[in-house]
C-alpha positions as CSV (number, residue, x, y, z in Angstrom):
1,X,0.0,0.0,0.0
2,X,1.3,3.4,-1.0
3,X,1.9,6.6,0.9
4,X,-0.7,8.5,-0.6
5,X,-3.4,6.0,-0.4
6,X,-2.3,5.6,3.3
7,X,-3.3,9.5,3.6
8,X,-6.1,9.8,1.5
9,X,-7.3,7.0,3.7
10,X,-6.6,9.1,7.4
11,X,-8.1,12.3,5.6
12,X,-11.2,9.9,4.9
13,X,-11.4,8.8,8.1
14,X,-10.8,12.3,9.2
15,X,-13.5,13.6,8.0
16,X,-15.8,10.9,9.4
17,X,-14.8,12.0,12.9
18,X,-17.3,14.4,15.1
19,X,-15.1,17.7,16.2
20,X,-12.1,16.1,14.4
21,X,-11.0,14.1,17.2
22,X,-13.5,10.8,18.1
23,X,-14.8,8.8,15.2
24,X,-17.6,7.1,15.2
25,X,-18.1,3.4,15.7
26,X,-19.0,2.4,12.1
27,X,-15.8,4.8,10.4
28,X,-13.8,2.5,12.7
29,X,-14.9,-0.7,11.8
30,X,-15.3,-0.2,8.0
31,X,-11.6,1.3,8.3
32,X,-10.6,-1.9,10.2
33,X,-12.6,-4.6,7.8
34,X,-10.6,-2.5,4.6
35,X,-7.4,-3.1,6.0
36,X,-7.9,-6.4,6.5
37,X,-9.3,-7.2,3.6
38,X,-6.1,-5.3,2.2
39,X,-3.3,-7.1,3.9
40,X,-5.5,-10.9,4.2
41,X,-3.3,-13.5,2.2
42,X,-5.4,-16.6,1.7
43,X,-2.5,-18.1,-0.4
44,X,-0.5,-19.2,2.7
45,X,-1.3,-22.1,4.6
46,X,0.3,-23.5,8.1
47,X,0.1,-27.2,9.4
48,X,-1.2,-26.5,13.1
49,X,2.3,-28.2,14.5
50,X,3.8,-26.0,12.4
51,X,1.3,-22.7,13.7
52,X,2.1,-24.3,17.3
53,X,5.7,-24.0,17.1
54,X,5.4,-20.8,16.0
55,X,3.7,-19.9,19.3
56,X,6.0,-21.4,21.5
57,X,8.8,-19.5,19.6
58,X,7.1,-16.1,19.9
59,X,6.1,-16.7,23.6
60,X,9.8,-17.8,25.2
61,X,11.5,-14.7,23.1
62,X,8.6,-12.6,24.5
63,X,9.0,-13.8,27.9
64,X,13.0,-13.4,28.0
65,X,12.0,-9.6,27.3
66,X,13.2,-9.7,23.7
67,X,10.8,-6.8,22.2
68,X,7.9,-8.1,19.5
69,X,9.9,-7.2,16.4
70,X,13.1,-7.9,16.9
71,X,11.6,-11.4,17.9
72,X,10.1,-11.9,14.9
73,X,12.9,-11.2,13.0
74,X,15.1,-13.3,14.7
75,X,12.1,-16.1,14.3
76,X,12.1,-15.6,10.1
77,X,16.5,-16.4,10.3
78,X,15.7,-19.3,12.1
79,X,12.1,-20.6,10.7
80,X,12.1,-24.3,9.9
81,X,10.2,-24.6,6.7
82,X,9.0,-22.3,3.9
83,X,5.8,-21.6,5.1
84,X,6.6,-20.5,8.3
85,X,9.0,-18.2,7.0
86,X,6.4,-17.0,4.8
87,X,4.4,-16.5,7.8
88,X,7.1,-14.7,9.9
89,X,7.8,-12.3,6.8
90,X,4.2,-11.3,6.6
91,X,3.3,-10.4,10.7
92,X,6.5,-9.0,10.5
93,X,5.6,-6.5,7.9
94,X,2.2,-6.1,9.3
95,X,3.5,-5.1,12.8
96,X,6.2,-2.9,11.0
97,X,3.1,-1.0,9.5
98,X,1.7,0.2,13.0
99,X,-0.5,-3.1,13.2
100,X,-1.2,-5.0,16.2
101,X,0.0,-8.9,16.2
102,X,-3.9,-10.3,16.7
103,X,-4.6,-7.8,13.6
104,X,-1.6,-9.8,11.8
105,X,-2.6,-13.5,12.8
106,X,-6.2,-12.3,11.4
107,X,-4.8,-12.0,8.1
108,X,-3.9,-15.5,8.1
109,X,-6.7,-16.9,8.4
110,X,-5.3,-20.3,6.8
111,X,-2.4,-20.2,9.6
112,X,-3.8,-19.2,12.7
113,X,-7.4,-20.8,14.5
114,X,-9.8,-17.7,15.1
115,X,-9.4,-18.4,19.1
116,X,-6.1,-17.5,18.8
117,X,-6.6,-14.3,16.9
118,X,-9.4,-13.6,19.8
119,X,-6.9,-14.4,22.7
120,X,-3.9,-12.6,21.7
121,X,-6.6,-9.4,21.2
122,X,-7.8,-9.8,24.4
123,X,-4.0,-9.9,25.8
124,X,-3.2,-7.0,24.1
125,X,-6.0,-4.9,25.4
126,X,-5.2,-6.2,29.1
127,X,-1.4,-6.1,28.7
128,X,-1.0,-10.1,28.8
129,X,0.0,-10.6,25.8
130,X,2.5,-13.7,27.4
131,X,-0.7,-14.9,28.9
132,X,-2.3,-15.0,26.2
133,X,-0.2,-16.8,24.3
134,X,0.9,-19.3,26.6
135,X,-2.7,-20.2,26.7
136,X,-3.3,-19.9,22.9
137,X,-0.1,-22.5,23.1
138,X,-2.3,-24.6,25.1
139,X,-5.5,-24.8,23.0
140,X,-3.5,-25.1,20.5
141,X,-1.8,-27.8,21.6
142,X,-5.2,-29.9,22.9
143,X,-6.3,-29.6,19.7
144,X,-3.8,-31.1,17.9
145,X,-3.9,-34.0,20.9
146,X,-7.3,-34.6,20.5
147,X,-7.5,-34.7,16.9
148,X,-4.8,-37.1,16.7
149,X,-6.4,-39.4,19.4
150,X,-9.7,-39.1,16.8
151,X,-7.7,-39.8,13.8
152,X,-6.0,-42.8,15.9
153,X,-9.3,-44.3,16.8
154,X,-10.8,-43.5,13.3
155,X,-8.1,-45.9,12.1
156,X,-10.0,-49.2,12.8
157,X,-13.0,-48.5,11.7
158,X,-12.0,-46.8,8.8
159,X,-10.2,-50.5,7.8
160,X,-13.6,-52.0,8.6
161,X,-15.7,-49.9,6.7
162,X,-13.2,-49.8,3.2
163,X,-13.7,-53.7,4.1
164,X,-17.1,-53.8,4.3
165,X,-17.1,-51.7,0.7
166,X,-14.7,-54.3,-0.8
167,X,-16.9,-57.3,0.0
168,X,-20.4,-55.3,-0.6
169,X,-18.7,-55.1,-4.0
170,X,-17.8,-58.4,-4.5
171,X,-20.8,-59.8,-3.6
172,X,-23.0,-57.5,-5.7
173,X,-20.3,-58.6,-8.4
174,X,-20.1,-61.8,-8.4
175,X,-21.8,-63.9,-6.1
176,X,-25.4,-61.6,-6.5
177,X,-25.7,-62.8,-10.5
178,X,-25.7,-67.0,-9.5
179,X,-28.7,-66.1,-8.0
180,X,-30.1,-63.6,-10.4
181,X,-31.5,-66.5,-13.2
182,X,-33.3,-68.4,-10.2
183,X,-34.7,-66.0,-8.4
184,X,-36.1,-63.5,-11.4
185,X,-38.5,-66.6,-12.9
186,X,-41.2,-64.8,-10.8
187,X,-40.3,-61.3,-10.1
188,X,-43.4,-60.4,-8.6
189,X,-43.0,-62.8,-5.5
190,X,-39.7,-61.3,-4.6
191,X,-39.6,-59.1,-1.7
192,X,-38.4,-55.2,-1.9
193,X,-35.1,-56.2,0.1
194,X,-34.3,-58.8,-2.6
195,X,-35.4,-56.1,-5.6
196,X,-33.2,-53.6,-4.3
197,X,-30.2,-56.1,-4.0
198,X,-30.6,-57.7,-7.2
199,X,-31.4,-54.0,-8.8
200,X,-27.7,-53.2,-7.1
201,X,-26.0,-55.3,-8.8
202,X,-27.6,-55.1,-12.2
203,X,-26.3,-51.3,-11.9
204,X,-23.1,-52.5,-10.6
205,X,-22.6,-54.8,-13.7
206,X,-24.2,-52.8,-16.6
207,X,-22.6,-49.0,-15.8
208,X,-19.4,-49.9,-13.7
209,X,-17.7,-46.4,-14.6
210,X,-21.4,-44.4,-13.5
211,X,-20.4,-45.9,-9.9
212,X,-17.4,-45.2,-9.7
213,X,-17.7,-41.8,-10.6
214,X,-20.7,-41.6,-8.2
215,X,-18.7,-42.6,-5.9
216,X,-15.6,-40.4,-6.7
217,X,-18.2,-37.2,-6.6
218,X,-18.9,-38.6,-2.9
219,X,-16.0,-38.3,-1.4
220,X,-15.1,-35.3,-3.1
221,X,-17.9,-33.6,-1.2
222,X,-17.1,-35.3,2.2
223,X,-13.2,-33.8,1.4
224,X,-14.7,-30.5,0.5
225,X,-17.0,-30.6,3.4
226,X,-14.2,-30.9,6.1
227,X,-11.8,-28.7,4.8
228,X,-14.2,-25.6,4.2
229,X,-14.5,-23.8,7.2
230,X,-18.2,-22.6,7.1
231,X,-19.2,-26.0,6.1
232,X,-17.3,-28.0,8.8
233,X,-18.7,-25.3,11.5
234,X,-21.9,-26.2,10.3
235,X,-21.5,-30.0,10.0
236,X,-20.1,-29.6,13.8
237,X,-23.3,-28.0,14.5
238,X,-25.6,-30.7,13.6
239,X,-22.8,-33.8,15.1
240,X,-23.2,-31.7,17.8
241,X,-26.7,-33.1,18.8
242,X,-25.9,-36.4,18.2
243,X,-25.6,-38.6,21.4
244,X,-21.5,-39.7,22.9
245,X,-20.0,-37.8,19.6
246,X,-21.7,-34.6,20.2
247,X,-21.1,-34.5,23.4
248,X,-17.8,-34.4,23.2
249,X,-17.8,-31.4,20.5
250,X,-20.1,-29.6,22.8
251,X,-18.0,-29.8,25.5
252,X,-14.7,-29.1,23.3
253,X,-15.9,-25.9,22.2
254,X,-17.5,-24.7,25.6
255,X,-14.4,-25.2,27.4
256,X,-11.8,-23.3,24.9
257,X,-14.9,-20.2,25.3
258,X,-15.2,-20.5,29.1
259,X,-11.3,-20.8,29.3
260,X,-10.8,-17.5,26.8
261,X,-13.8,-15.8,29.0
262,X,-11.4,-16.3,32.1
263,X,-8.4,-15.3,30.4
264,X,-9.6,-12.1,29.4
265,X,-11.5,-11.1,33.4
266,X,-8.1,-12.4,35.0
267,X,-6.7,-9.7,32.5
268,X,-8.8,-7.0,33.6
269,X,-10.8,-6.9,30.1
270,X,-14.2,-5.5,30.7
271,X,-16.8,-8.6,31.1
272,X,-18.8,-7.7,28.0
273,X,-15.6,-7.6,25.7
274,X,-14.0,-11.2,27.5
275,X,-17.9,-12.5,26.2
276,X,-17.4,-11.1,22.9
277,X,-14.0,-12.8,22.6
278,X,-15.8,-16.2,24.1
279,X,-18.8,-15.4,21.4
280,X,-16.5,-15.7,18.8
281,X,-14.5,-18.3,20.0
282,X,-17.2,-21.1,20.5
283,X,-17.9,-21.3,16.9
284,X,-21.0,-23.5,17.5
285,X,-23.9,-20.9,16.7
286,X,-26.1,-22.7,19.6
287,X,-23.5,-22.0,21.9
288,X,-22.8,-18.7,20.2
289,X,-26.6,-17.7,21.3
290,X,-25.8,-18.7,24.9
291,X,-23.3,-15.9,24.9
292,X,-25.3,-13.2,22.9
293,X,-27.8,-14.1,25.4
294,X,-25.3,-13.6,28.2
295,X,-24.0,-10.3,27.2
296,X,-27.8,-9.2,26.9
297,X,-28.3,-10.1,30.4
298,X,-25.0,-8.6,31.9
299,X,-25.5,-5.3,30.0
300,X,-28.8,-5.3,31.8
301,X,-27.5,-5.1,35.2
302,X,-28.2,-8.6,35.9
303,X,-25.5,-11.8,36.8
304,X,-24.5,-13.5,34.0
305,X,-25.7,-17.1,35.3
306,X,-28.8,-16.3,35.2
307,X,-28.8,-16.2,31.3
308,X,-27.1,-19.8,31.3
309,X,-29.7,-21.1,33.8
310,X,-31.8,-23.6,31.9
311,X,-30.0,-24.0,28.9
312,X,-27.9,-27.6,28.1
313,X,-25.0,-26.5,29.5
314,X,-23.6,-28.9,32.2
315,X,-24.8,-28.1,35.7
316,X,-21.7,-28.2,37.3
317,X,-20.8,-25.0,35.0
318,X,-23.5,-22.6,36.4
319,X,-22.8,-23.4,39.8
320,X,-19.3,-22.3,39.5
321,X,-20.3,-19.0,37.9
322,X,-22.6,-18.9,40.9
323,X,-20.1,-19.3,43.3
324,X,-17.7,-17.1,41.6
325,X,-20.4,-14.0,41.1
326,X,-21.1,-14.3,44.6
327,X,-17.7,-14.4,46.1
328,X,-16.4,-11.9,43.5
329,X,-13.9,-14.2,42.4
330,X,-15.5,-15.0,38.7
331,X,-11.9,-15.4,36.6
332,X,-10.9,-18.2,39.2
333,X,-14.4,-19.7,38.7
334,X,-14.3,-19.8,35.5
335,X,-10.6,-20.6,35.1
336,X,-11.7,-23.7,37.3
337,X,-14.6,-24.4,35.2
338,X,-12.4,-24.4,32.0
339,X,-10.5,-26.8,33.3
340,X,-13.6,-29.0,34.6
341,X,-15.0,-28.9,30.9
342,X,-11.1,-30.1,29.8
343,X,-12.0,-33.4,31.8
344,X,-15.3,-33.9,30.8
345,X,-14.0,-33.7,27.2
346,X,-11.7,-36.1,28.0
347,X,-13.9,-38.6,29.2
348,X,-16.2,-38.3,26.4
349,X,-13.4,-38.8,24.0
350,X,-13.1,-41.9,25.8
351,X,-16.2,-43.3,26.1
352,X,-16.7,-42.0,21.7
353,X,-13.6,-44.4,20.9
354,X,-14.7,-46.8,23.0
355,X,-18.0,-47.2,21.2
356,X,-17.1,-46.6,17.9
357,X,-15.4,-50.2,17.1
358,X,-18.8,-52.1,18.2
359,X,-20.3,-49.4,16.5
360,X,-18.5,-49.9,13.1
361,X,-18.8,-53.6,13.6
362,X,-22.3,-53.5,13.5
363,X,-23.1,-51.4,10.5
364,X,-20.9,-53.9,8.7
365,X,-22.7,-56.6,9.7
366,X,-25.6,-54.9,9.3
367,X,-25.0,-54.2,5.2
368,X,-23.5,-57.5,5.0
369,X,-26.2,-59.4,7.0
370,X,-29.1,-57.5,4.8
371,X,-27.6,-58.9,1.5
372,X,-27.8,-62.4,2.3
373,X,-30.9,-62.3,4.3
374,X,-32.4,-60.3,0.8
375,X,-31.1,-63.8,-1.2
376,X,-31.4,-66.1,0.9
377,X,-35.3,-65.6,1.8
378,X,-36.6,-66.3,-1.3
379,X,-34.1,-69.5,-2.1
380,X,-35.5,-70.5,1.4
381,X,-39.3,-69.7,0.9
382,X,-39.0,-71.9,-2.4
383,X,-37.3,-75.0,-1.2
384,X,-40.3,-75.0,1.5
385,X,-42.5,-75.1,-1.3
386,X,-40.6,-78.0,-3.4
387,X,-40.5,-79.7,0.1
C-alpha cells in the first residue's frame, strides 16, 4: 500500500470523525474490515504443529523480554520450513506497519485458528499478551492431541468400513448374479429387500464407470465438506446433537470459550468484551446464542448465570459461575470451570472411541447381513415349497 493512499485513507477517516477528534463506531470498523481485507493472504497455509511452534517460539523470546519485532525477526532467520517463513515475513511487515499482532494472525486466516486471533486481542488490550499466548499455546496444543487421538481411533473403523465396501462389491459382483436367473423366474413374488439387491447389482454390472464416478463425486464432497470452514462449523453443528460424539464437540468448544472468558476477566478486560472474545470463540452458533444471550443479560444489570440457567449446558458450570459472582472471584471460577470442561471432554473422548469399534462392527454386519438375508429368503421360501 502506497503513501498516498495511506493519507487519503486518514483524511477519509478524518473527515468521518465528530469535532475532528472521536470517530464514530462504524468509520472505525469499515476502516478496520478495509485493512484487513487489504493485507489478508489466503495463499499461505500453516500445518497447526507448524502454527504451534510458531507460538511457542514467539512466547519464550517474549517472555525473556526480547521486544515483539526484533523477535520476529530473529524467528524468520531461524524458521524451519518455507511456510513459516512465509508467515514470519508477513506479521513482521504487518507489525512494521503500526498493526497489532492479533490484527496480523487475522490476516492468516489459513495459519492461525480464530481463538487464537481472539486471545492474543484480548492480551493486548489487558497487557498479557505472554498470557495469552501461553494459553493460545495450550489450546492449540489440545487440539492437535485430540485430533490425533480421533484420527488414531478412526483408524480401525476406517479398515472396517473400506472392508465392508470391498466385500459389498464383491458380492453384488459376483456372487449376486448366481442367483439372479433363479430368483427372477417370478419377479413379482420377490420381496423389496431382494429387488433392491438384485437391482444393485444389475447397476453394478451394466454401468461400472457411472459408480465409480458416483462414488468419486462422494468423497469429493465429504473432502470438500471438512476442509471448508463454514461447512465443517456447520456440520459440527448438527454432530453436535448427536448422542457420545456430540457430546464431546459440545463440551470441546465450551471449554476453549469459558477458558478465553477467564483469560480475558483475569486480565482486567471489561466482562462484556471477554464474552465477545468467548462469542466468537465457540464457533457452535447454539453455543454462540448462549453468549449473545449472556452479554444481553449482563449489560442489563443482571448476573451473568442467570442467562445460562436452563439451557444444556452442564450443571456443574452454572454453579461455578454462581459461586464465583457471589464471592467476587469469577476469573478463578471460570478458570476452574475451564479446566472441569477439559475433563469432561476427556472422558467423552473416551467413552466415543470406546463405542465406535462395536459401532462400526455392527453397520458392517448390518449391510452384510441385509444382503444375504435379501437372497437367501426367497431361495429359502422356495425350497419349503418343493419340500
Amino acid at each position: 500500500m502506497s503513501l498516498a493512499t495511506i493519507l487519503k485513507k486518514q483524511q477519509k477517516q478524518e473527515q468521518e470523525c465528530f469535532g475532528g477528534s472521536v470517530c464514530t463506531e462504524d468509520a472505525q470498523r469499515s476502516t478496520e474490515i478495509g485493512d484487513t481485507e487489504a493485507f489478508t493472504d489466503l495463499r499461505i497455509k500453516l500445518k497447526p504443529k507448524e502454527a504451534l511452534q510458531i507460538l511457542i517460539q514467539m512466547n519464550a523470546m517474549l517472555a525473556a523480554g526480547v521486544p515483539l519485532l526484533a523477535a520476529l525477526r530473529t524467528l524468520i532467520e531461524h524458521a524451519q520450513t518455507p511456510p513459516a517463513e512465509r508467515v514470519l515475513v508477513k506479521i513482521t511487515s504487518i507489525v512494521e506497519g503500526g498493526h497489532d499482532l492479533s490484527f496480523a494472525f487475522k490476516c492468516l486466516p489459513n495459519c492461525f485458528p480464530s481463538y487464537v486471533v481472539h486471545l492474543i486481542a484480548a492480551g493486548e488490550q489487558s497487557g498479557a499478551l505472554d498470557e495469552s499466548l501461553q494459553r493460545s499455546i495450550e489450546l492449540l496444543d489440545n487440539q492437535i492431541t485430540l485430533g490425533g487421538k480421533i484420527r488414531g481411533a478412526l483408524m480401525y473403523p476406517g479398515f472396517l468400513m473400506f472392508m465392508t465396501v470391498v466385500m459389498t462389491t464383491g458380492i453384488l459382483y459376483f456372487l449376486v448374479p448366481k442367483f439372479e436367473g433363479l430368483m427372477m423366474k417370478k419377479p413379482e413374488l420377490l420381496p423389496w429387500t431382494t429387488k433392491l439387491v438384485l437391482g444393485a447389482s444389475q447397476t453394478l454390472r451394466s454401468e461400472p464407470m457411472v459408480v465409480l464416478a458416483g462414488f468419486g463425486i462422494f468423497l469429493a464432497g465429504v473432502i470438500f465438506l471438512v476442509r471448508s470452514k463454514k461447512s465443517r462449523n456447520a456440520m459440527f453443528d448438527v454432530i453436535s446433537h448427536v448422542p457420545v460424539v456430540g457430546d464431546l464437540i459440545f463440551k470441546a468448544y465450551l471449554s476453549r470459550s469459558v477458558g478465553t472468558l477467564a483469560l480475558t476477566l483475569e486480565s482486567g478486560v471489561p466482562i462484556l468484551t471477554g464474552l465477545e472474545h468467548a462469542r466468537q470463540v465457540a464457533q457452535l452458533p447454539r453455543l454462540q446464542a448462549h453468549w449473545e444471550k449472556t452479554a444481553l443479560i449482563v449489560r442489563d444489570g443482571k448476573p451473568m448465570y442467570t442467562a445460562l440457567q436452563g439451557e444444556d449446558l452442564p450443571p456443574a458450570l452454572i454453579q461455578m459461575i454462581i459461586a464465583g459472582e457471589s464471592s467476587g472471584s469469577l476469573d478463578t471460577s471460570l478458570r476452574k470451570a475451564a479446566e472441569f470442561l477439559d475433563r469432561e471432554t476427556q472422558a467423552a473422548l473416551n467413552a466415543f472411541t470406546s463405542l465406535l469399534g462395536p459401532a462400526t462392527v455392527v453397520i458392517a454386519g448390518a449391510v452384510v447381513g441385509f444382503i444375504v438375508v435379501s437372497l437367501m429368503t426367497p431361495i429359502l421360501t422356495m425350497a419349503k415349497f418343493v419340500g
